[in-house]
C-alpha positions as CSV (number, residue, x, y, z in Angstrom):
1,X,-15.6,-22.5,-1.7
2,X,-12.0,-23.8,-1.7
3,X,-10.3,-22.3,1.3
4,X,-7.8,-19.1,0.8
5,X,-4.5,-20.0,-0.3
6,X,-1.5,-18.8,1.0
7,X,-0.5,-16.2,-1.8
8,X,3.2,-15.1,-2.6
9,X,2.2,-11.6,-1.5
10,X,2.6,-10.8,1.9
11,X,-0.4,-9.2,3.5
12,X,0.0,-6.8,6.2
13,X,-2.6,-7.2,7.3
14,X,-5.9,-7.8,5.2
15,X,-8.8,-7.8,6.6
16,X,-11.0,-10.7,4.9
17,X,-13.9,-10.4,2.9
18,X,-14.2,-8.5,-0.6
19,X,-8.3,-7.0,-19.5
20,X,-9.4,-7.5,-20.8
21,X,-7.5,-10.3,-22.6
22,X,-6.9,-6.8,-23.5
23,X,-4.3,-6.3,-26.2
24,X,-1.3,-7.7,-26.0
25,X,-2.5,-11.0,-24.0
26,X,-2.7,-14.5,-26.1
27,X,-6.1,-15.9,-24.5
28,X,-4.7,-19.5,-24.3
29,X,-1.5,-18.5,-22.5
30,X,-3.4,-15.9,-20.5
31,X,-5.8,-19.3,-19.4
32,X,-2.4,-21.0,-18.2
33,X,-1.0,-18.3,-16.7
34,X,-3.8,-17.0,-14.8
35,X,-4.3,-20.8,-13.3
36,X,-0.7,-20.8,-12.3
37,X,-0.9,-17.8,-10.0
38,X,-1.3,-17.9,-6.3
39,X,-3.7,-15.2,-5.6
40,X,-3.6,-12.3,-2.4
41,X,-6.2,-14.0,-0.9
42,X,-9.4,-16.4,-2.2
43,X,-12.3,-14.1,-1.2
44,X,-15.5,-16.2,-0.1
45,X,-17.5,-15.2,-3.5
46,X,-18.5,-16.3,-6.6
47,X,-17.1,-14.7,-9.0
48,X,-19.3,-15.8,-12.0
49,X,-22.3,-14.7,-9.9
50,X,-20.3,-11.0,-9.4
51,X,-19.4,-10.7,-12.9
52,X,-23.1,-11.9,-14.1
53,X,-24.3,-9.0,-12.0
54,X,-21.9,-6.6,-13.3
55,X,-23.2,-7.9,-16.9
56,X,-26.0,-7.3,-16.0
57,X,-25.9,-3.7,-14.9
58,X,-24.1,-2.5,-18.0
59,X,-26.5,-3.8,-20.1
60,X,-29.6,-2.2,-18.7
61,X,-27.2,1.2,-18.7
62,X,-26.1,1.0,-22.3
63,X,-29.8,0.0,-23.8
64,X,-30.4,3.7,-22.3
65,X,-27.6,5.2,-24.3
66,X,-28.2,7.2,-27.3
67,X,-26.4,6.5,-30.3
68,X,-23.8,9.2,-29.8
69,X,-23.4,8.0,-26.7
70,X,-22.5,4.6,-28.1
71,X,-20.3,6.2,-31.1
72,X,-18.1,8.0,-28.7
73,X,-14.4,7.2,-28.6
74,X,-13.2,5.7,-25.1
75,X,-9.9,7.5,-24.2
76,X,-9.0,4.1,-22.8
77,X,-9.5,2.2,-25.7
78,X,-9.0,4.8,-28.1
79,X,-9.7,2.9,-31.2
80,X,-12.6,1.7,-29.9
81,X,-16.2,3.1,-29.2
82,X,-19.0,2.3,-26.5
83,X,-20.9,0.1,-29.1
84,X,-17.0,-1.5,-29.7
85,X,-16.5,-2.0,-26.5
86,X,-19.2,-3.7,-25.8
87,X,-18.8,-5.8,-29.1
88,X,-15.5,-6.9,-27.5
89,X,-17.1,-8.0,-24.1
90,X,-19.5,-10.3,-26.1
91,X,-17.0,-11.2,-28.5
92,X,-14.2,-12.5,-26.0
93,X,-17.3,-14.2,-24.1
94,X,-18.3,-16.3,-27.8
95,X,-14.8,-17.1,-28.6
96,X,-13.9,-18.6,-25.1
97,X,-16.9,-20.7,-25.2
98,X,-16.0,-21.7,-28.8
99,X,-12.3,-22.6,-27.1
100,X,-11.7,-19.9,-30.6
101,X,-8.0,-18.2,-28.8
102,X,-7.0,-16.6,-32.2
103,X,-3.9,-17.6,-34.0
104,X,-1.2,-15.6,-31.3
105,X,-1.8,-12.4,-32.5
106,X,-4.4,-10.7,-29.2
107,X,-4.6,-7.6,-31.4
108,X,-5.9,-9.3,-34.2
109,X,-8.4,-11.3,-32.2
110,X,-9.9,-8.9,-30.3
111,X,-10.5,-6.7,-33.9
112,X,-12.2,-9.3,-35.2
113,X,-14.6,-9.2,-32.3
114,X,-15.5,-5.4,-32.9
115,X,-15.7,-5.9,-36.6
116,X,-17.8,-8.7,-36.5
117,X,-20.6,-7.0,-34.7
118,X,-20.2,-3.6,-35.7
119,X,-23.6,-3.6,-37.5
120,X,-25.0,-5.3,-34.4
121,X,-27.8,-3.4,-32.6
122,X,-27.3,-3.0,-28.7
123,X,-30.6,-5.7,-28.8
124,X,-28.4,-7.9,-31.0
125,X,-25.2,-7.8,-28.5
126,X,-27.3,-8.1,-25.7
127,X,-29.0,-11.5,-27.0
128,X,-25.8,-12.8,-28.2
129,X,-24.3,-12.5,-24.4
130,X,-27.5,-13.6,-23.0
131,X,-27.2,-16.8,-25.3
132,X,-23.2,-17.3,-24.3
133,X,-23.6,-16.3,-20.5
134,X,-24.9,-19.9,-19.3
135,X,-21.7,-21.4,-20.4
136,X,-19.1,-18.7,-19.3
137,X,-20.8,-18.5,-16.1
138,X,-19.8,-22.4,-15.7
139,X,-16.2,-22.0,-17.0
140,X,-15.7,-19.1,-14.3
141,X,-16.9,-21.1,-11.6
142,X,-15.1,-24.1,-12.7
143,X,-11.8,-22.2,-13.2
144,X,-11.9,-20.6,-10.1
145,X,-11.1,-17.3,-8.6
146,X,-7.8,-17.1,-10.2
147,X,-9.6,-16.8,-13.7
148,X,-12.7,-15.6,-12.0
149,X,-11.4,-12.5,-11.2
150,X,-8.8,-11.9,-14.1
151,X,-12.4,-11.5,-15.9
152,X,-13.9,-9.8,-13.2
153,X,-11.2,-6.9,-13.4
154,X,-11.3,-6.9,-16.9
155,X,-15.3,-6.4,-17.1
156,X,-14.9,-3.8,-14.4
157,X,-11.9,-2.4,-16.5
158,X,-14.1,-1.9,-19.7
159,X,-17.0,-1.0,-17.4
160,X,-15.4,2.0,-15.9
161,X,-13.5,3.4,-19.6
162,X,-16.9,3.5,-20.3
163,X,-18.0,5.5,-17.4
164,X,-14.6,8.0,-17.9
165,X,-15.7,8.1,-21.8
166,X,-19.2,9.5,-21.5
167,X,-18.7,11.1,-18.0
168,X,-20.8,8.8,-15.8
169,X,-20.0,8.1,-12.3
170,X,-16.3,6.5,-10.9
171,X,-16.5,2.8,-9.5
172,X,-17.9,2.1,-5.9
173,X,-15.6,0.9,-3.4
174,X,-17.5,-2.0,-3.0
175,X,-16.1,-6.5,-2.8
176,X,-17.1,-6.3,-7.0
177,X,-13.7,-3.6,-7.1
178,X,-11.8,-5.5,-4.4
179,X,-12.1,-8.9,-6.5
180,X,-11.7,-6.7,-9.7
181,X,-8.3,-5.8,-8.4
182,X,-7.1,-9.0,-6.7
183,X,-5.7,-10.4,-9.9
184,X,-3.7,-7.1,-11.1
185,X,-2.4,-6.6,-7.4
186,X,-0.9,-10.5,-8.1
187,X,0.4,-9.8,-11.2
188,X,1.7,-6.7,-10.5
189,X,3.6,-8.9,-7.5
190,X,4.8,-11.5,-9.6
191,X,6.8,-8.7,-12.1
192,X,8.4,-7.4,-9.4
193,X,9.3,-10.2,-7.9
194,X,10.9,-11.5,-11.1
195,X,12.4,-8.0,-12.1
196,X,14.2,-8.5,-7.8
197,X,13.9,-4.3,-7.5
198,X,12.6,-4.6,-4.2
199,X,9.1,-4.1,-2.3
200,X,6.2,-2.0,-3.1
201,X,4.2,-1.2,-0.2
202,X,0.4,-0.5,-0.9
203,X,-1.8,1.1,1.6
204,X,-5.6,1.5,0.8
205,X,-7.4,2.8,4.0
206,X,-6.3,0.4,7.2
207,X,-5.0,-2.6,4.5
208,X,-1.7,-2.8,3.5
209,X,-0.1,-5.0,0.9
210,X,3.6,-6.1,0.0
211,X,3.9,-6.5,-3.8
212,X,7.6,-8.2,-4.4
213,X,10.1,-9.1,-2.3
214,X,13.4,-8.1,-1.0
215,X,13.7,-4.3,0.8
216,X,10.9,-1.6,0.2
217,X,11.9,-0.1,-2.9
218,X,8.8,2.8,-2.2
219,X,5.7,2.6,-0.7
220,X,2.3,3.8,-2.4
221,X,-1.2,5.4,-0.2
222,X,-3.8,5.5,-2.4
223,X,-7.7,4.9,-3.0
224,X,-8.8,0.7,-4.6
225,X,-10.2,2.4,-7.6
226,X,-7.1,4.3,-8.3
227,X,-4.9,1.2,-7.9
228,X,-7.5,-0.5,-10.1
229,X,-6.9,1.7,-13.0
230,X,-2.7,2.4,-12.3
231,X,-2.3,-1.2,-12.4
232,X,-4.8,-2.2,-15.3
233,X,-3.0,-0.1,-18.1
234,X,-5.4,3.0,-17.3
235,X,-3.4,6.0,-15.9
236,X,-0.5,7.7,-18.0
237,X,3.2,8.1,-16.7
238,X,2.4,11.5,-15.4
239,X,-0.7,10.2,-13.7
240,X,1.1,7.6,-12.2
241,X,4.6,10.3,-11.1
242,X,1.4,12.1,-9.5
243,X,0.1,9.9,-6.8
244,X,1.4,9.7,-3.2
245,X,4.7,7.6,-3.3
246,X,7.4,7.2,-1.0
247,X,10.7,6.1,-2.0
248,X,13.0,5.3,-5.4
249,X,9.4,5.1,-8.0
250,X,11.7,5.0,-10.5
251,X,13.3,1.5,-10.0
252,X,9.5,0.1,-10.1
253,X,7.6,2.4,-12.6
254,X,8.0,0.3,-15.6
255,X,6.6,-2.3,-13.8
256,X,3.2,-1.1,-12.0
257,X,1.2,-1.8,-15.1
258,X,-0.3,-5.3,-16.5
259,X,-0.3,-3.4,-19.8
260,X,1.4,-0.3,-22.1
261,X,0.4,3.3,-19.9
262,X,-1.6,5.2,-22.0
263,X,0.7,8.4,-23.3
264,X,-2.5,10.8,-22.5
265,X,-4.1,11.3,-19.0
266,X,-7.6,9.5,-18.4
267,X,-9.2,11.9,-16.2
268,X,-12.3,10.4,-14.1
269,X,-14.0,11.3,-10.9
C-alpha cells in the first residue's frame, strides 16, 4: 500500500484508519477525473477486497428476496427497481471490463444495462458478476484508492437505496462507509474550492474535516451515513435545510451534492 497522500482537504484532525457512474457521469471522463484527485486520506485497505465483500453480501441478501421485493421501485432511483438496480451494478461491472464507456450520453448507458438484463433471473445476474468480478477486482486494485473508492461509495450508494426501498436496516458505521465516503467528501471539496464560497466544516463524532478553502462559510455536525447519502445525490433540499448547520448554508447548498437532490425526501433509519 502506497503511503497517504497529502490531500487538498485540510483535516482537523483525522484519526487514521477506515455512483454510481450514476447518471449524469461519462465513465471515461469519470476514470480521468477520479485519477486526478488527491484524496482526504489513503486508508490502509484494499479496496477491491472491501467492495468484493460488499458484493458479496448483497448477493446472498437479494437471492432471499421475493419477487415483489425485487419489482419494487427504489425512491432513489425512481425509475429503477431492485432487480434494475442490481442489473445496473452488473452491467457497469461488464462494460468497464469490456473498456464499453457508452457514446457520452451516462443516461443512455446505464439504460441499456437494465434493459439488457431485465429478463435476467437473480441466478443469471449473480453468474454474470461472478464471471466479471476477477477482472474488476484487478482494475480496482490497479487503479487505486482514488477509483477504488469512487466504486466503493457507489456500491454502498445502490446498496443502501436498496435497503431505504424495501425497509431493511441503515448502513453500519463501520471502514466499508468511511472508504465509501472518502471520494464524495473529495469531490464535494474540490466544487467548493472551485466555486471560492468559502469553508465547510464537517464534524462526525471527534473528526473534523475542512471541505474548500478560504473563511468558514458554515459548519455542518452530523452522523458518516448521513453525510454519505447528503453528498451522494440521496437527501432532498428540505432534508438537506434540515440537518445541524451553522452559518450562511445558502452560499454552499448547490454545491454539497455529487449529483441532482432528489425533489422528494428519502426517509431511512
Amino acid at each position: 500500500m502506497r503511503s497517504p497522500r497529502r490531500s487538498h482537504v485540510a483535516a482537523i484532525p483525522r484519526r487514521n484508519g477506515a455512483g454510481t457512474s450514476a447518471p449524469g457521469d461519462d465513465a471515461a471522463d469519470l476514470i480521468a477525473k477520479v485519477q486526478n484527485l488527491c484524496v482526504l486520506h489513503e486508508r490502509p485497505v484494499d479496496c477491491a477486497e472491501l467492495y468484493e465483500n460488499t458484493r458479496r453480501q448483497l448477493i446472498a441478501r437479494v437471492r432471499g428476496f421475493t419477487d415483489q421485493e425485487l419489482a419494487t421501485r427504489v425512491p432513489a432511483t425512481p425509475l429503477w427497481t431492485v432487480h434494475d438496480v442490481i442489473s445496473h451494478l452488473v452491467g457497469i461491472t461488464a462494460d468497464l471490463n469490456a473498456l464499453n464507456f457508452g457514446t457520452g450520453d451516462a443516461d443512455a448507458w446505464t439504460e441499456v444495462q437494465v434493459m439488457n438484463r431485465r429478463g435476467a433471473s437473480i441466478e443469471d445476474l449473480s453468474e454474470e458478476w461472478e464471471r466479471e468480478r476477477p477482472r474488476f477486482q484487478e482494475g480496482l486494485s490497479l487503479f487505486g484508492y482514488e477509483l477504488g473508492s469512487h466504486y466503493m461509495g457507489d456500491l454502498l450508494q445502490h446498496v443502501a437505496d436498496i435497503n431505504q426501498a424495501l425497509g431493511l436496516e441503515t448502513l453500519a458505521d463501520d471502514e466499508t462507509l468511511a472508504v465509501a465516503l472518502d471520494f464524495y467528501l473529495d469531490v464535494c471539496h474540490e466544487a467548493l474550492r472551485e466555486a471560492g464560497v468559502g469553508t465547510v466544516v464537517l464534524s462526525i463524532g471527534s473528526e473534523k474535516w475542512s471541505l474548500g478553502s478560504g473563511p468558514i462559510a458554515v459548519s455542518l455536525r452530523t452522523d458518516r451515513f448521513e453525510a454519505f447519502r447528503c453528498l451522494g445525490g440521496r437527501r432532498s433540499e428540505q432534508q438537506i435545510r434540515g440537518l445541524d448547520w451553522e452559518g450562511d448554508l445558502e452560499l454552499v447548498l448547490p454545491l454539497l451534492s455529487r449529483y441532482p437532490v432528489p425533489q422528494a425526501d428519502i426517509v431511512e433509519g
